[in-house]
C-alpha positions in Angstrom: 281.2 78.7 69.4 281.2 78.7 65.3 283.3 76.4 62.8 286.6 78.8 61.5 288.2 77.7 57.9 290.9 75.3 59.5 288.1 73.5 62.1 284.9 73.3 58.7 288.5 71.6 57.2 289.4 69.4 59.4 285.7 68.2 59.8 285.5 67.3 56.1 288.3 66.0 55.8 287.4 63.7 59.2 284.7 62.4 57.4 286.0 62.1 54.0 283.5 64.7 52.2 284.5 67.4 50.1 281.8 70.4 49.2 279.5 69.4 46.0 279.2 71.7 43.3 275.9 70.0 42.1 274.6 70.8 45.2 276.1 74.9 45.3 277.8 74.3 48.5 280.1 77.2 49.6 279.9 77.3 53.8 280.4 80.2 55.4 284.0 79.6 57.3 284.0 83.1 59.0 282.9 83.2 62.9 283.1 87.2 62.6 280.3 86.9 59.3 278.1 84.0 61.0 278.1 86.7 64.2 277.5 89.8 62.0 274.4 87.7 60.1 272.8 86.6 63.2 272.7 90.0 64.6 271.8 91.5 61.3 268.6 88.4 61.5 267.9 90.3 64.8 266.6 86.8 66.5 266.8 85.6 70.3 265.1 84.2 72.8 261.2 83.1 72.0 262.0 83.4 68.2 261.7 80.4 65.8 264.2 80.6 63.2 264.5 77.8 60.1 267.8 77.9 58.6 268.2 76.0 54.7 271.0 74.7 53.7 272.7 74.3 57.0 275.6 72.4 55.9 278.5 72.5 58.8 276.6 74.3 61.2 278.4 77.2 61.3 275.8 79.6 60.5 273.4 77.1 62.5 275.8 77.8 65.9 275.7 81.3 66.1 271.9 81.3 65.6 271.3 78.7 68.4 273.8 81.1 70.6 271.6 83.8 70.4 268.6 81.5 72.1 266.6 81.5 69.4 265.0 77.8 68.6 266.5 77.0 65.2 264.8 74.1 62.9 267.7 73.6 60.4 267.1 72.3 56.8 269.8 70.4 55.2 269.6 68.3 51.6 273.0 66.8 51.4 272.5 63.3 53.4 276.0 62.9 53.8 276.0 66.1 56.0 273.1 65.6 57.9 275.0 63.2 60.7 278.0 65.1 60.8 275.4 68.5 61.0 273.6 66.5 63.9 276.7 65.8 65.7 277.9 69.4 65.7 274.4 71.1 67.1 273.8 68.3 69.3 273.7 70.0 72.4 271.9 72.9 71.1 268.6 73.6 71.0 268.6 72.5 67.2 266.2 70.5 65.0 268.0 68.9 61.9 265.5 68.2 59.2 267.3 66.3 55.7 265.4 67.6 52.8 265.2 69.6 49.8 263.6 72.8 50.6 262.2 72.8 47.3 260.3 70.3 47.9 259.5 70.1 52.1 256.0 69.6 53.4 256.3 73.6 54.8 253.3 72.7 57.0 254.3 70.0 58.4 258.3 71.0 58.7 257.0 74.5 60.8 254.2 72.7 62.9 254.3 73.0 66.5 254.4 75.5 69.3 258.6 75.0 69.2 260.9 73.9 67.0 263.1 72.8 69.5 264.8 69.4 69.3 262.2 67.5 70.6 260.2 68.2 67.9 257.1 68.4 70.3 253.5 68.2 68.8 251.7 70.9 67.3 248.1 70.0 68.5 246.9 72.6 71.2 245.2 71.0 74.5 241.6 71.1 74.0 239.8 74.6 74.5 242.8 76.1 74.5 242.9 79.0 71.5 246.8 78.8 70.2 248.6 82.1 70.3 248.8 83.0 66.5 252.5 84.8 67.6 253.8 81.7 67.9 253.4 80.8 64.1 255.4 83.4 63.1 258.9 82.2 61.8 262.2 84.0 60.4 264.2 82.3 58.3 268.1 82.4 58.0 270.1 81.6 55.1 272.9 80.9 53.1 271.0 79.5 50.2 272.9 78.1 47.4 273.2 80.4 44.1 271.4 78.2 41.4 268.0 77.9 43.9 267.8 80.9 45.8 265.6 83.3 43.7 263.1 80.4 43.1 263.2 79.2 46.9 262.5 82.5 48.3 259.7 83.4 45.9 258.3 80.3 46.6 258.3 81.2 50.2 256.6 84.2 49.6 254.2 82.7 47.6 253.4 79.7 50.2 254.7 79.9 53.6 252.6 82.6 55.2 254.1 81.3 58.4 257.4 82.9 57.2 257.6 86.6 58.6 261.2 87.4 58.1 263.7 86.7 56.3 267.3 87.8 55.8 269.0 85.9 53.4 272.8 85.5 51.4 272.4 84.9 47.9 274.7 86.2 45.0 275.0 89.6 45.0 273.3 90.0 41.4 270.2 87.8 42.7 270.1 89.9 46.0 270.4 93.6 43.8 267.2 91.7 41.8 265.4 90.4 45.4 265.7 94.2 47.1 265.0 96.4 43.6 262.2 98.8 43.1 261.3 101.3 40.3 264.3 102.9 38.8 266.7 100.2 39.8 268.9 98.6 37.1 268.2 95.4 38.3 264.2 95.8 39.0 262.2 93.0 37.1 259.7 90.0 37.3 261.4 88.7 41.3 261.9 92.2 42.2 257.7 93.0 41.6 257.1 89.2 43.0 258.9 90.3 46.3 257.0 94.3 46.6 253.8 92.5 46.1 254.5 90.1 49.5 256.9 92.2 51.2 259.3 94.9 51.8 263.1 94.1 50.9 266.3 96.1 51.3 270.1 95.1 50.9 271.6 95.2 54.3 275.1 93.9 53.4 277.9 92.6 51.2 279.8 89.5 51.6 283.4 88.3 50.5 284.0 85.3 48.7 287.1 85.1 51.3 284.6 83.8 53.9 283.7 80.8 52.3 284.7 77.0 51.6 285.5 77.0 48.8 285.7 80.3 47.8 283.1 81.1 45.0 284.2 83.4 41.9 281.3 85.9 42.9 280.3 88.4 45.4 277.2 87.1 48.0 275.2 90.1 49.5 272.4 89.7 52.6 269.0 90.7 52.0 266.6 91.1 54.4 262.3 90.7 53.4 259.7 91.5 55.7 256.3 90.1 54.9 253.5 92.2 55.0 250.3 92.5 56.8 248.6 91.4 53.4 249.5 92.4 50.1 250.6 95.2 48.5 247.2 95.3 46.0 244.5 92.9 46.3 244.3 92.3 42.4 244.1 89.1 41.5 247.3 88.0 41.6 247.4 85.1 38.4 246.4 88.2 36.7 248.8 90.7 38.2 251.6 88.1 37.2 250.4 87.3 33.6 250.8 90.9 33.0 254.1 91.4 34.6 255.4 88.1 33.0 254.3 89.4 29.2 255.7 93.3 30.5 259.0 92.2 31.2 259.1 89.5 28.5 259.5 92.4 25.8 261.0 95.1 28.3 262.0 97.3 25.7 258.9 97.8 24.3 256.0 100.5 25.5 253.8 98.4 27.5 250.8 99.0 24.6 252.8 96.8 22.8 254.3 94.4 24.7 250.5 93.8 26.8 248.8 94.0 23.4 245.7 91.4 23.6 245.7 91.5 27.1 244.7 94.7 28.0 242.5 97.3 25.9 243.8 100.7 25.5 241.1 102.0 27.9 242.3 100.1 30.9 245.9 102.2 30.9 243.0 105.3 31.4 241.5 103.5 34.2 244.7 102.4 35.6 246.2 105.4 34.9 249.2 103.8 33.8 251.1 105.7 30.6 251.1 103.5 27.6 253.9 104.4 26.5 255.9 103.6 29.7 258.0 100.5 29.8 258.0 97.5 32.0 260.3 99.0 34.6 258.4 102.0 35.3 255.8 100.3 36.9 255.5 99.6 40.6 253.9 96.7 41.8 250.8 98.8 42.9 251.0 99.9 39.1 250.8 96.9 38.1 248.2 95.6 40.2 246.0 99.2 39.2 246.1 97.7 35.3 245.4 94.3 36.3 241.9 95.1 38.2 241.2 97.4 34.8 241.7 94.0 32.2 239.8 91.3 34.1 240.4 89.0 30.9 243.7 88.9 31.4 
């Protein structure tokens, strides 16, 4: 079971809400896209999924139907009882918070993330299965946070393995570019140094409540093992930050004063190439040749 246009209606209008703009709330109204995403998530039984921004529980429905255990995030505390109602007899935590903000630690502790909301201390002598702290999130993340929540993510929830993600279709082309992309820049080289990230979809504004005046697309990011240099990565960043801050210039310019003309030998980065030429390994080549960076 999932929440179609006229039922997500009905239920707002039950409880006298509307959708809030301040908050970017759109919710996915389609059962046929809430299906296609939690296939596309490729989650079931023994998985640990954490949706944000669960809102109706539409999306939050179809992930529980698949068996996975699904800790879902929601900021809007006029939702949150209406959201509890909806999952109640699934196997569904219901967290209120803003994700931007969460305790991740505490909010993915525990060898479940079932309802119960069970302990996370292991019995004494026993050595916890490190599988088990492996998480995928699911998302339809509102437009104005999305890029900054999922870098953030990357950058601080190591727990998070997976993630496959709607956003605005131009902040998902900027999520999944690489080198040679139009849209490759400072997120794009953020995500390559954590993980791999591809566009696996488009998405209507038809599907959603209301309808937004822009086109959403699904990305999906797959951590890796470690990262994709081991440069330092302050350093790596300063660089790419000061890079893509003058993009049109040859990077001798735009990194003048942070690195010397013989670290592009060392790195055996061109000079004269531009901000976009570089891939993150590039990047993380010059920043182990300028360590004053």
């Amino acid at each position: 079971m999932t929440l179609t246009r006229t039922q997500a209606a009905a239920l707002l209008l039950d409880h006298g809400l509307a959708p809030r703009r301040a908050l970017g709330q759109n919710f996915v109204v389609d059962p046929n896209t809430v299906w296609r995403i939690a296939r596309l998530a490729d989650v079931g039984a023994g998985d640990r999924v954490v949706e944000i921004g669960a809102g109706l529980g539409s999306l939050t429905l179809a992930l529980a139907a698949t068996g996975a255990a699904v800790t879902a995030v929601e900021v809007d505390r006029h939702l949150v009882p209406m959201l509890r109602d909806v999952v109640a007899d699934t196997d569904v935590r219901v967290i209120e918070g803003d994700a931007l903000t969460l305790d991740w630690d505490e909010v993915l502790a525990g060898p479940t993330a079932a309802a119960t909301g069970a302990s996370a201390a292991p019995e004494p002598g026993v050595v916890p299965d490190r599988t088990d702290d492996r998480w995928v999130l699911v998302a339809n993340l509102p437009y104005n946070v999305a890029t900054p929540l999922v870098l953030d993510l990357l950058d601080g929830v190591p727990a998070i393995a997976r993630m496959l993600v709607m956003v605005q279709r131009e902040a998902g082309e900027r999520l999944a570019a690489d080198v040679g992309d139009p849209a490759y820049g400072i997120p794009s080289v953020k995500v390559r140094y954590w993980a791999t990230a591809r566009l696996v979809g488009k998405v209507s504004p038809e599907v959603f409540l209301p309808r937004p005046r822009v086109e959403s697309a699904l990305v999906a990011i797959t951590r890796r093992d470690e990262p994709a240099t081991d440069a330092d990565p302050d350093r790596l960043f300063a660089l790419v930050r000061a890079g893509f801050g003058q993009r049109r210039k040859m990077l001798r310019r735009s990194l003048s004063g942070l690195v010397p003309p013989e670290a592009f030998t060392a790195a055996e980065v061109r000079p004269e190439a531009r901000a976009e030429e570089l891939g993150v390994e590039d990047w993380g080549r010059l920043a182990a040749a300028s360590p004053d960076a």
